[in-house]
Structure formats: structure tokens, C-alpha cells
N, C-alpha and C positions, 0 to 999 in steps of 0.2 A: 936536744935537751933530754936529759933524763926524767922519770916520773917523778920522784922528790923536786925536780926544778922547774919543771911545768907548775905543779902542786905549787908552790911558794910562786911562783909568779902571779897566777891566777888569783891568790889571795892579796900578793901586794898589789898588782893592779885593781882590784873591788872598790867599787865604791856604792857604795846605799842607790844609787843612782840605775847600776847596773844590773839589769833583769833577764839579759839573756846572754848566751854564749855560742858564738861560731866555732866549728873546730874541725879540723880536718887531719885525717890518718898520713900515716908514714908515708905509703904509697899512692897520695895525691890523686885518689878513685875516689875520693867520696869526701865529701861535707854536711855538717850537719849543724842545726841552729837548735837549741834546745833553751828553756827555763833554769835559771842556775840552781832554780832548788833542786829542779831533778837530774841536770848535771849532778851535783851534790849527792844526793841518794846513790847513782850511781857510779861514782868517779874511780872507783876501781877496779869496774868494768872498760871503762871509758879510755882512762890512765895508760893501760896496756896498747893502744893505736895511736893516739894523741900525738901529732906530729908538732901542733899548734895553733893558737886561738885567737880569738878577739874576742872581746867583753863588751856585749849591747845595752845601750838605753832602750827607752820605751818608745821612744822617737825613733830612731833607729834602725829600730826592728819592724818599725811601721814603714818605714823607706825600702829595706828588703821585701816587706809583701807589697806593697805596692808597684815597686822594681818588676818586681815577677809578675804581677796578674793585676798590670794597669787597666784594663777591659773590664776586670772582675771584681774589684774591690773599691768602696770610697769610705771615705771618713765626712760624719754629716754631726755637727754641733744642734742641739735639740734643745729643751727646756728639761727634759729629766737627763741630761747629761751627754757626751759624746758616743756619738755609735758606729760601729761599724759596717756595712752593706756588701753581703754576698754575693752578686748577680752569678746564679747555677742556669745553664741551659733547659731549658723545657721545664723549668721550674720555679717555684716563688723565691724573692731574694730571700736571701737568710742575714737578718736583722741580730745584734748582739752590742751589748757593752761596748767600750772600746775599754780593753784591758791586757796586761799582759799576758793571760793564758786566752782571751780571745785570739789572739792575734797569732799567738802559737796556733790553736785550731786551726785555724783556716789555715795558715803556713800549711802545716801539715795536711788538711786537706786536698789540697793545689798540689802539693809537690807526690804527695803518698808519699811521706817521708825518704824521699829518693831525690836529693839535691847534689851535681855533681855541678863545675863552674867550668 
């Protein structure tokens, strides 16, 4: 696909629903999950590698971290809302919202944003 047809895809696929994006380069080295806002900010940086995507829910994306670092991650329902649990080695868990830029953090914390499949 070209960048103009990426571009129009990614928007006809959108839906209010969809909060992150998977996207992998030409040369099938590298993947990357990001927030479509900051896709967006940067999509013409991005645009120039963009081989092809999928477009995540918040669910979703919660199934990729937990996919990746089933030992190290839970989702626990509380009284002030849904939270997320870190367990870090030699360390206290690290306790958060469950939201879609938590969940990006810790992605990115786990992987040191270096995801290849």
C-alpha cells in the first residue's frame, strides 16, 4: 500500500472504540503498538516504514500485555475503580489505573519498546 492508502485506511477502519495501534515496517524487523493519539502526532514520521496495521481496543491491548507478561501483570476490580498490578522483581508491585495510556506504560516498560513477533 502506499502512504496516502495506509492514511485512508486507518481512518476508514477508526472507530471511537479504537485506542491503539499495531504497525509493522516494510521489512517485517520490527513492530510496534502505540496510542493512536501519538500515532497521530507522529504519522509522518511513522507513514515512511508503515508496511501495515491493526487498530486496538482497550480490551485488546490489555490481551497483548497480558499475552506478553502473564507472571507480571493482573487486572484487579476495586471500589475506586479497575487497576492494574505490576509485579517488578526485587521490588514493590507498581499499582495504576487500568487505562489506556497505563497500559501503554507498562507495554513499554516490558518490552523497552523493542517488540519484534
Amino acid at each position: 500500500m502506499e502512504e496516502k492508502e495506509i492514511l485512508t485506511e486507518v481512518n476508514r477502519q477508526r472507530t471511537p472504540d479504537h485506542r491503539f495501534i499495531k504497525w509493522w515496517r516494510r521489512e517485517h524487523d520490527f513492530l510496534n503498538f502505540e496510542l493512536l493519539a501519538e500515532f497521530d502526532a507522529h504519522r509522518e514520521e511513522r507513514i515512511k516504514w508503515l508496511e501495515g496495521f491493526e487498530l486496538l481496543d482497550t480490551e485488546q491491548m490489555w490481551q497483548e500485555l497480558q499475552h506478553r507478561f502473564p507472571e507480571r501483570v493482573s487486572r484487579e476490580k476495586r471500589t475506586k475503580g479497575e487497576f492494574l498490578v505490576w509485579q517488578r522483581p526485587g521490588r514493590e508491585p507498581r499499582e495504576c489505573l487500568f487505562t489506556p495510556e497505563n497500559i501503554m506504560t507498562l507495554f513499554n516498560a516490558g518490552t523497552r519498546g523493542n517488540v519484534i513477533d
